[in-house]
PALUMSE-124140 format. One record per residue (C-alpha): x, y negated, z negated. Coordinates in steps of 0.02 Angstrom, whole numbers, padded with zeros to 5 digits, always signed. Each point is the difference from the previous one (the first is absolute). Example, Ala and Ser with C-alpha at 12.3 -4.5 7.8 and 13.67 -1.06 7.14 Angstrom:
+00615+00225-00390+00069-00172+00033
! end
This chain:
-02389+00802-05274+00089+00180+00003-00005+00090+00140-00071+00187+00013+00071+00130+00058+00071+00019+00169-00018+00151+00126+00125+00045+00165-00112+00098+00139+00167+00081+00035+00070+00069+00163-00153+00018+00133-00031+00104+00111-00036-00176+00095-00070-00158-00044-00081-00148+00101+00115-00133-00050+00158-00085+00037+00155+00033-00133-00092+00129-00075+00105+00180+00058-00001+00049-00184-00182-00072-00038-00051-00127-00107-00011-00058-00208-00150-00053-00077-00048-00089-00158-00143-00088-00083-00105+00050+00160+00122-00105+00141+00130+00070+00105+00143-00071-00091+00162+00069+00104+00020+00105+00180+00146+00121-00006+00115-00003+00150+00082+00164+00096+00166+00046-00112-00058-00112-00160-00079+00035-00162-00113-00127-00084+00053-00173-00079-00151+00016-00124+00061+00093-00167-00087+00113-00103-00114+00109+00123-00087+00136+00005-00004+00103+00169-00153+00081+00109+00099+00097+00146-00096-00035+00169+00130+00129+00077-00178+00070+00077-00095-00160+00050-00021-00119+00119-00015-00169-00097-00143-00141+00082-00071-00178-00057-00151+00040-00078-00135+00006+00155-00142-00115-00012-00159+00009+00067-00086-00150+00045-00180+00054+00045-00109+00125-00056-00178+00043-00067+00000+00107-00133-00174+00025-00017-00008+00089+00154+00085+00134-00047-00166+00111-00067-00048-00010+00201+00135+00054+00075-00033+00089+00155-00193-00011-00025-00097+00082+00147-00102-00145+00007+00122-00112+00050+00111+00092+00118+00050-00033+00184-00062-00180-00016+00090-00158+00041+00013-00122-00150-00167-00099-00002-00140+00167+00020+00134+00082-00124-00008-00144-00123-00215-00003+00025+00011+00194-00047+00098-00032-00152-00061-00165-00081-00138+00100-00060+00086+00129-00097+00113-00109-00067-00160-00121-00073-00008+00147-00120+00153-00031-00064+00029+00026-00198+00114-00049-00116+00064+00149-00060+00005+00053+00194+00114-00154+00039+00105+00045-00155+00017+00184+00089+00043-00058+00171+00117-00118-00060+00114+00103-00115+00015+00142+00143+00025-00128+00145+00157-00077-00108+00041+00160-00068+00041+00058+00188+00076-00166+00052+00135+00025-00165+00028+00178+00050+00046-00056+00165+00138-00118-00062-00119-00157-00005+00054-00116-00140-00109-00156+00048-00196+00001+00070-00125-00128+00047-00177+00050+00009-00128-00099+00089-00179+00044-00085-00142-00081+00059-00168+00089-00032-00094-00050-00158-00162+00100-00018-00104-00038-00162+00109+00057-00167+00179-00004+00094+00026-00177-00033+00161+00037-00095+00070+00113+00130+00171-00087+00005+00025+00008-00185-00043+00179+00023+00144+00027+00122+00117-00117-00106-00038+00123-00138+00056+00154+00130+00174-00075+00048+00044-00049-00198-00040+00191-00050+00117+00069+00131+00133-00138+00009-00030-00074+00179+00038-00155+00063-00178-00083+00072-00059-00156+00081-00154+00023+00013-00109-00099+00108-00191-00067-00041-00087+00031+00153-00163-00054+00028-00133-00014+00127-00167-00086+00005-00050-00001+00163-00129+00154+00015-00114+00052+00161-00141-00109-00048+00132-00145+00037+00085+00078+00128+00128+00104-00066+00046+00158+00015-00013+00076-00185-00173+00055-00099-00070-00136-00111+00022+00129-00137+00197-00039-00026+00031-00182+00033+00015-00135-00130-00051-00180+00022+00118-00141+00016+00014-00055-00180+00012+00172-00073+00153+00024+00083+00104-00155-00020-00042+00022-00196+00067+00160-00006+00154-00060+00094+00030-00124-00119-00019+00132-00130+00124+00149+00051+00123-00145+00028-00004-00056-00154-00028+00140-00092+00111+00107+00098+00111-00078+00155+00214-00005-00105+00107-00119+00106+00178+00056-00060+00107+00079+00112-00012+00178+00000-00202-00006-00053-00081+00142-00020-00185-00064+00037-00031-00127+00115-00162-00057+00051-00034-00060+00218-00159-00046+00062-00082+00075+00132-00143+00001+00107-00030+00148+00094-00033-00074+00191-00070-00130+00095-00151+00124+00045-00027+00011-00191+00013-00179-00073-00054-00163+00032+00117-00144+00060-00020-00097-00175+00040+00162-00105+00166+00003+00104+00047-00187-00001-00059-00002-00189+00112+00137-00049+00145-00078+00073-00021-00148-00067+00000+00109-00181+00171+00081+00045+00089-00150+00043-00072-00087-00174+00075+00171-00090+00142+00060+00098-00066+00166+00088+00008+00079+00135-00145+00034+00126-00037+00160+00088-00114+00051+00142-00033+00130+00145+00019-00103+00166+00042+00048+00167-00053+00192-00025-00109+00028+00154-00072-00079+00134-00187-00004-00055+00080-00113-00132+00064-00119+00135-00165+00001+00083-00070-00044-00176+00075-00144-00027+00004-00073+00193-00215+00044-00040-00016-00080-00160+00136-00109-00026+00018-00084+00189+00206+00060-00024+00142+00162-00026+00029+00061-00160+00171-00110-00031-00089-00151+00060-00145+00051-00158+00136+00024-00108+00072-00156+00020-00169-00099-00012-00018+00085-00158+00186-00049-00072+00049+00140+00020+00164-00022+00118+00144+00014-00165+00136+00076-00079-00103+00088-00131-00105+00086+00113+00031+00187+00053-00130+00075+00148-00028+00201+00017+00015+00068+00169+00034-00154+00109-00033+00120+00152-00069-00119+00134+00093-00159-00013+00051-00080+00140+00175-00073+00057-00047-00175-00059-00090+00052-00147+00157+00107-00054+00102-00170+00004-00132-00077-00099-00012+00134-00141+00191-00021-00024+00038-00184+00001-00147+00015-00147+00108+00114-00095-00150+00136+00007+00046+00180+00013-00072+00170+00034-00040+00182-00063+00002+00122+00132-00098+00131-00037+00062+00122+00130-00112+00159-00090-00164-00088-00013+00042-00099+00178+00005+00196+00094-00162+00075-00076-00103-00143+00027+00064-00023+00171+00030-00187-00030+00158-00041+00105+00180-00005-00058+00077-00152-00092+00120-00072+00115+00158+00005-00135+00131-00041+00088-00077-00134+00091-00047-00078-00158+00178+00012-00102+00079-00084+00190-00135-00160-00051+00057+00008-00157-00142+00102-00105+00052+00092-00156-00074+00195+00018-00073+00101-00158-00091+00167+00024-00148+00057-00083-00075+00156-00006-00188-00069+00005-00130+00084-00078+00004+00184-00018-00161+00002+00102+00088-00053+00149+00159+00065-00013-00042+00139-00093+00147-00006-00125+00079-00110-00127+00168+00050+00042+00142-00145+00038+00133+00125+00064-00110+00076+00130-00068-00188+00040+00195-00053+00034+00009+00159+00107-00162-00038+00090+00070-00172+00030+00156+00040+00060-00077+00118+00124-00128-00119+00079+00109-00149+00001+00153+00123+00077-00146+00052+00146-00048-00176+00043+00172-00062+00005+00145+00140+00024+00137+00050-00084+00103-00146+00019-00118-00135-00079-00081+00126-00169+00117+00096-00105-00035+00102-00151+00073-00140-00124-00100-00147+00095-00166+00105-00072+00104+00038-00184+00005-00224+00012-00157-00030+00037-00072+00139-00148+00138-00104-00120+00053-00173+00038-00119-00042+00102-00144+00045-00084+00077-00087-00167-00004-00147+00120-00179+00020+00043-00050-00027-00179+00140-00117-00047+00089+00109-00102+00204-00039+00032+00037+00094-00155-00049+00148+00092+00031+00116+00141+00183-00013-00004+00131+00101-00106+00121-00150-00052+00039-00079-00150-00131-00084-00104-00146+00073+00086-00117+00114-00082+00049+00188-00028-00141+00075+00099+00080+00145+00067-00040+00153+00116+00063+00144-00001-00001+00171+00108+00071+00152+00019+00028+00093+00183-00023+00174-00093-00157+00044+00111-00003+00121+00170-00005-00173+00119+00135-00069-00071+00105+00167+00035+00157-00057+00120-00016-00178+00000+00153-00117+00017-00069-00168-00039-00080-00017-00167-00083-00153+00018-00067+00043+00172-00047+00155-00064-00126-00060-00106-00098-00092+00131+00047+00112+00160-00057+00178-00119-00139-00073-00073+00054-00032-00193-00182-00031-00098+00047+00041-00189+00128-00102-00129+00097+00113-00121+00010-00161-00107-00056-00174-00007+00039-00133-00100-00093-00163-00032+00093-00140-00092+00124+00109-00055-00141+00128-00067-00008+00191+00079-00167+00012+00049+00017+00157+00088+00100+00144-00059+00040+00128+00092-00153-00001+00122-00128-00048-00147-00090-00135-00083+00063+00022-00176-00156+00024-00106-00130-00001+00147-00077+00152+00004-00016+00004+00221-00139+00172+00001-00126-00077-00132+00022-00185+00096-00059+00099+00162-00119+00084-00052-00095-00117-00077+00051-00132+00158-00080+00140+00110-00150+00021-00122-00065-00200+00008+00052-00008+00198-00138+00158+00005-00096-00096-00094+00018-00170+00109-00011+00057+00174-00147+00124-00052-00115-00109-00097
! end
């Protein structure tokens, strides 16, 4: 089979890879070649894009959000409160959830993550309210219009208040409902190949949400189909005093009664973990999303990284949903990051590239993804790109630094399996002003109703 042609990101201003002084070649959507200091490519027959102004990054991926929650974003309602009254003020907005809302809040939540340089997002949707049962083909729909790289999670939760849960009867779905329609998106949906666009995890939202059987049952379905599992665990302490009330144990020890202790499972927040619980996690081959954003407004704690990576854990971030973060922005998540993680542990231990890793390789490692996250050849061309032409960027000496130490927040260019899917600042073809205003119009419309 012929090959198509190929394209040298030529001569950057600096790139986040090894070999690569005079940038990279691409072709048929891999990195095919890195181009050292004083050489010119191997690869014949290219066509040039001078990076003389950018600094070249691995595509970043985020590995937890909520898209929905964009249309109730800073929502009066729910301010100032820690994350269960905050959830209890929501849940009832977002039972009036529509489809056409959902279709809204997901092409502006991904629309900001690609403008940001993100190549690669999971989302982690979990509320079902009457007519919304095809939310995830919804969002599937979102990411093929605008050339993202998903996988999606099916979320789910059926334990409501009358059982004991924390969410409104109004958006849970009973046990059988759910493990159908995780059988369907799988097959319907879920492509195995390296360098997949869609992939398909299962996910129950939270051992205050679910029952024990949903969780062992849906394990049991992504070892028989090869998926990954995702869940929130370890976000507060009213979630370990939870489980130690209804479960007789800590959330790791649930976990691993529910088979949940493996390799294809990924965790958001893993903020209160303890020193033998941060052992366990990693001889399971389970890793995290820090969600350093969401972790600050909500006042949970702070996930303890570096801890973590010493047992052995792989480290993703997430930005979490833009209700609790309030952004969908991966540049100003790895900034966030870097500055907790720097304050809890000095300069010696957190530098700016350990938070560029974890927003790259080690988030492509929280969703088992080695053909990501790294600029090398034969991985995917998912490629960031950003220019230091703004007033904080004035003076600095470091590019790379620069964009985590001046706050960097908006690509120039990004490129998705060898695909520019940001040009110059924009969305080719997405019209940004009419996508807001009618965003803003159905969040009116939600949190009013």
């Amino acid at each position: 089979m012929a090959s198509g042609p190929a394209l040298w990101i030529k001569d950057p201003l600096a790139i986040l890879a090894d070999g690569a002084a005079r940038g990279v070649v691409v072709r048929d959507g891999r990195i095919v070649e890195r181009v050292a200091a004083g050489h010119m490519p191997a690869t014949l027959d290219v066509s040039v894009f001078d990076a003389g102004q950018h600094v070249v990054l691995p595509g970043l991926i985020n590995t937890h959000h909520h898209f929905y929650q964009t249309l109730t974003r800073a929502m009066p309602g729910a301010l100032d409160r820690e994350l269960f009254p905050w959830l209890q003020a929501l849940y009832p907005v977002w039972a009036r959830l529509t489809p056409e809302a959902l279709d809204l809040a997901a092409t502006l939540a991904m629309a900001e993550l690609m403008l940001s340089g993100c190549t690669t997002s999971t989302d982690h949707h979990y509320v079902f309210p009457p007519g919304l049962d095809d939310a995830i083909d919804i969002e599937i729909a979102a990411a093929r219009r605008l050339g993202l790289r998903v996988v999606l999670t099916r979320g789910s939760m059926n334990l409501s208040q009358r059982d004991g849960g924390l969410p409104p009867d109004s958006v849970v779905q009973d046990e059988d409902t759910i493990l159908a329609d995780c059988e369907r998106l799988i097959v319907r949906h879920h492509e195995t190949e390296p360098g997949a666009m869609v992939q398909i995890a299962l996910a129950p939202c939270s051992p205050f949400s679910v029952t024990t059987s949903l969780m062992r049952q849906t394990a049991d379905l992504a070892a028989r189909v090869n998926v990954r599992l995702h869940t929130h665990l370890g976000e507060t302490e009213d979630e370990n005093k939870f489980c130690q009330a209804t479960h007789g144990c800590r959330p790791i020890d649930y976990l691993e009664n529910c088979g949940w202790l493996n390799e294809r499972v990924w965790l958001a927040h893993g903020i209160h973990f303890n020193a033998q619980e941060m052992t366990r996690v990693a001889r399971a081959g389970v890793s995290i999303s820090h969600c350093a954003c969401s972790n600050q407004t909500l006042a949970s704690g702070h996930c303890p990284v570096c801890e973590m990576e010493a047992a052995g854990v792989a480290i993703g971030l997430g930005v979490d949903g833009s209700a609790s973060n309030d952004g969908s922005n991966m540049m100003q998540e790895v900034r966030a990051a870097f500055l907790v993680q720097r304050g809890r542990y000095g300069v010696r231990k957190v530098s700016h590239l350990d938070a560029l890793r974890w927003a790259t390789q080690g988030s492509a490692a929280c969703l088992g993804r080695p053909e990501l996250g790294t600029i090398a050849e034969g991985r995917m061309a998912d490629l960031a790109l950003f220019k230091l032409d703004e007033l904080r960027f004035s003076g600095a000496g470091d590019p790379l630094a620069a964009l985590v130490l001046c706050g960097a927040h908006r690509a120039d260019r990004v490129m998705v399996q060898g695909r520019w899917t940001v040009v110059d600042g924009a969305i080719p073809d997405l019209d940004l002003g009419d996508l807001m205003r009618r965003h803003s119009a159905a969040a009116r419309v939600l949190q009013t109703a």
